[in-house]
N, C-alpha and C positions, 0 to 999 in steps of 0.2 A: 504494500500500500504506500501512494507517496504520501508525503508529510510536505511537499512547496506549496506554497501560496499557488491560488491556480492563477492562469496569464488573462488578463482580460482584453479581449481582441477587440480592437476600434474598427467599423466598418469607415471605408475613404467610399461614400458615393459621390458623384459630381455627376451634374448635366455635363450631357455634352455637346458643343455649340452646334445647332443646326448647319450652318456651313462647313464644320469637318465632317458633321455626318454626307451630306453633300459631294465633298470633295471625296471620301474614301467612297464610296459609290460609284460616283463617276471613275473613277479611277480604273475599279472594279472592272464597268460594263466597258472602257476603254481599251483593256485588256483581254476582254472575253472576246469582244468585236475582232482584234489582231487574230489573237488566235486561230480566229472561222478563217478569216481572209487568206491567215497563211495555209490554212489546211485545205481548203477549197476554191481558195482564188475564187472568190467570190464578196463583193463588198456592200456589208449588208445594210449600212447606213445610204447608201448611194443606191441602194437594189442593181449594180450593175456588176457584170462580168468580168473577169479581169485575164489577163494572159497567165499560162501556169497549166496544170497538169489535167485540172477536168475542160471537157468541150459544154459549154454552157449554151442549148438552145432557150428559146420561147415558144411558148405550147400555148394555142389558143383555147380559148374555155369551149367545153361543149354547149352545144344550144340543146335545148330538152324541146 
């Protein structure tokens, strides 16, 4: 059994500034975006095709 004084743990909460939440998000989805780009040459902010390894057609929607 111990016999120390027990530790009393201070929680540190803090908001945190909407702009770094912002900023590490964006960062986030700026990184995801690369990613696609480099793995499919494909850029998906722009929806346009890019030169690289897949052949990217357009496919017209069926009419019902």
């Amino acid at each position: 059994m111990f016999t120390e004084n027990p530790v009393t743990v201070i929680s540190s909460r803090r908001t945190v500034p909407e702009a770094e939440i912002e900023e590490f998000f964006a960062s986030a989805e700026k990184e995801r975006q690369k990613r696609f780009k480099d793995k499919y040459n494909y850029d998906i902010v722009k929806d346009t095709p890019l030169e690289g390894r897949f052949e990217w057609i357009q496919l017209k929607p069926r009419r019902r």
